[in-house]
C-alpha positions as YAML, in Angstrom:
chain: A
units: angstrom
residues:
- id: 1
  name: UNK
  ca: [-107.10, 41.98, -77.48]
- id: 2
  name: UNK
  ca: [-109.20, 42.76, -74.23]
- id: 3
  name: UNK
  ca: [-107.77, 44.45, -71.86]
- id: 4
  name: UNK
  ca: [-109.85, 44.82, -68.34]
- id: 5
  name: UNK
  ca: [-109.06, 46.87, -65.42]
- id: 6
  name: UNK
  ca: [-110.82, 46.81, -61.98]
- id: 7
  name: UNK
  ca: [-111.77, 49.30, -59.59]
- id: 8
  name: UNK
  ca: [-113.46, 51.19, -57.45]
- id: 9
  name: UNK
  ca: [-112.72, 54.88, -58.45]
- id: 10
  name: UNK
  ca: [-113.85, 56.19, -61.77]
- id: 11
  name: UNK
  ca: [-110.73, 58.40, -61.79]
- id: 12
  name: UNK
  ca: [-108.23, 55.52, -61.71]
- id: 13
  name: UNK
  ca: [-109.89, 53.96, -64.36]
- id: 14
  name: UNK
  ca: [-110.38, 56.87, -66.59]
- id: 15
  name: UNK
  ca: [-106.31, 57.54, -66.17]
- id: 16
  name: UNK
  ca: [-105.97, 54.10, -66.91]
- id: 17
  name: UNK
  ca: [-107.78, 54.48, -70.12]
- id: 18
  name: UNK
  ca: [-106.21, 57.42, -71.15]
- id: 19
  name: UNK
  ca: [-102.52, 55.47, -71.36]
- id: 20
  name: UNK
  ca: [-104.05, 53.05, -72.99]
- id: 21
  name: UNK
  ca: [-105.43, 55.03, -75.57]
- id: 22
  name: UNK
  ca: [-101.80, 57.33, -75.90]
- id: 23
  name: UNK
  ca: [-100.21, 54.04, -76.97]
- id: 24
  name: UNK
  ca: [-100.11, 53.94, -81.07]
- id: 25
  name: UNK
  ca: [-102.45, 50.81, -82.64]
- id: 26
  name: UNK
  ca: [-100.62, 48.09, -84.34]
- id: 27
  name: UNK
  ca: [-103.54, 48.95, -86.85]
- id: 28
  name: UNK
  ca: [-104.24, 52.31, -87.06]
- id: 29
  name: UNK
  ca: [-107.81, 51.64, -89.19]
- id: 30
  name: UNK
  ca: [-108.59, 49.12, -87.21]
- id: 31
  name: UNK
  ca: [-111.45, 50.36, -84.31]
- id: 32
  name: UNK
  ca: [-111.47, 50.28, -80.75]
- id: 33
  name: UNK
  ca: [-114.33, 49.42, -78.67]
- id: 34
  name: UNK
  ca: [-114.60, 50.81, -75.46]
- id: 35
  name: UNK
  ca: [-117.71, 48.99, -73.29]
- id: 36
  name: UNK
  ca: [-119.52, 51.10, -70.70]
- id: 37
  name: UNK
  ca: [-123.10, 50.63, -68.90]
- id: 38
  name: UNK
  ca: [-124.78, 53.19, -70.05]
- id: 39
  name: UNK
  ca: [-125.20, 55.95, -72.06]
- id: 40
  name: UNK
  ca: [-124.58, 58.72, -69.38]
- id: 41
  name: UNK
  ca: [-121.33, 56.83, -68.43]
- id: 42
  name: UNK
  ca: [-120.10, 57.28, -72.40]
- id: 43
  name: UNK
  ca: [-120.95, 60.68, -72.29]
- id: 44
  name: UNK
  ca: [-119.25, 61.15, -69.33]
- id: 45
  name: UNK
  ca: [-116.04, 59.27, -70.40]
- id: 46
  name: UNK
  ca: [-115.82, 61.03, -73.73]
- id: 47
  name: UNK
  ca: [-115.81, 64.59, -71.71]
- id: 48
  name: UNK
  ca: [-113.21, 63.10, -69.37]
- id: 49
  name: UNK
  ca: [-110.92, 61.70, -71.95]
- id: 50
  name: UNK
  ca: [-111.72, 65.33, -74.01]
- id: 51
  name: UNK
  ca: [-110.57, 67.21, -70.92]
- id: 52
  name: UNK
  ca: [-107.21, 64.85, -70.03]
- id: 53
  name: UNK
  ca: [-106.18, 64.35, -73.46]
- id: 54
  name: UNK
  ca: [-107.21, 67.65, -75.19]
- id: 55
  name: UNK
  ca: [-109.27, 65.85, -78.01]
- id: 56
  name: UNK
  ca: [-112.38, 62.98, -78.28]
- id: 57
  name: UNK
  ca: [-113.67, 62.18, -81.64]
- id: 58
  name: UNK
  ca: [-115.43, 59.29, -82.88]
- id: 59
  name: UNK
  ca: [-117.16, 58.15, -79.94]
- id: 60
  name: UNK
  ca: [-120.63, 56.78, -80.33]
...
């Protein structure tokens, strides 16, 4: 299922995120895919997610 959120402020979105991801998969094997520009930005989001949530693995 896509799910898209729209705005402005990095830091909305990135709390946004973050409940998304704290809600458990109806398939716990099955991947998420998380779409960003560019490179920097996933870099970025994984140390933001790392630093809200206490843990990032698995990001590519």
């Amino acid at each position: 299922m896509i799910k898209l959120h729209q705005s402005n402020r990095l830091e909305r979105l990135l709390s946004l995120l973050c409940a998304v991801l704290d809600e458990p998969p109806a398939d716990p094997l099955a991947p998420e895919m998380i779409v960003v520009q560019n490179p920097g930005m996933a870099r970025w989001l994984s140390q933001q997610i790392a630093l809200q949530t206490g843990i990032a693995a698995n990001f590519v």
